[in-house]
N, C-alpha and C positions, 0 to 999 in steps of 0.2 A: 520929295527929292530936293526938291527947293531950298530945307530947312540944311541939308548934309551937305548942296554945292553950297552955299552962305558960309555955312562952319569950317569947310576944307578951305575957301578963298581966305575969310579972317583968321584961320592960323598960318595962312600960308603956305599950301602944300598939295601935292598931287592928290589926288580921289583916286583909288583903284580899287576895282569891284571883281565877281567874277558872275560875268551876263548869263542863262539862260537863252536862249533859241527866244523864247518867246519874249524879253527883254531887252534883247540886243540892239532893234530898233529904236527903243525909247530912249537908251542913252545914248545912240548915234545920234541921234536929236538934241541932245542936250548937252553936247561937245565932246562925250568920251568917242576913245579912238582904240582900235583892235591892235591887239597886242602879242597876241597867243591862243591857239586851242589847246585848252585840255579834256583831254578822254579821260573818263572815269571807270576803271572795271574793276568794283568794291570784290574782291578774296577772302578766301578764309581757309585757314589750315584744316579745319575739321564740317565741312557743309553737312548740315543737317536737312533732312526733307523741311524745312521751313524755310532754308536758304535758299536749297535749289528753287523752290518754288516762288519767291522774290523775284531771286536770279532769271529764273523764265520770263518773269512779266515785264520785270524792270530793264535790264539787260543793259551792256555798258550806257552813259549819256555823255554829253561833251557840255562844256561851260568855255565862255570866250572872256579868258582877262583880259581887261579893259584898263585903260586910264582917262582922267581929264586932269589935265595938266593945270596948276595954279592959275585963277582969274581965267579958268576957259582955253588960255592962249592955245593952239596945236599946233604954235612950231615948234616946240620940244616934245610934241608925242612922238614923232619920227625918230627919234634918239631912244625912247624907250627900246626899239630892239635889238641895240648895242649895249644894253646893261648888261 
């Protein structure tokens, strides 16, 4: 992670990722800031018993867009949800 906040400081520009549940902590730690949920519930015009069967086990999941704003800073994450 180190190597991507370095990279995104030296071009100059926001880092936005989209966190897992089990992530989300680690970049609340590392200055990204919550932004959005998104629910994921993958479709299909034609489900076949292989889908449906996914579909049981898998069943919708949610991922949390995130930002870290240039050089860390988080007074402009607050403005992210007026984009």
């Amino acid at each position: 992670m180190d190597w991507g906040l370095k990279k995104a400081d030296e071009m100059g520009v926001d880092f936005y990722l989209d966190s897992t549940p089990y992530g989300k902590p680690l970049y609340e730690a590392n200055g990204f800031t919550y932004i959005e949920e998104n629910v994921n519930i993958p479709t299909t015009d034609n489900p076949d018993e292989k889908w449906k069967e996914i579909e049981n086990k898998v069943g919708p999941f949610t991922f949390w867009l995130m930002v870290r704003p240039f050089s860390g800073s988080k007074s402009s994450a607050a403005d992210e949800k007026n984009l």
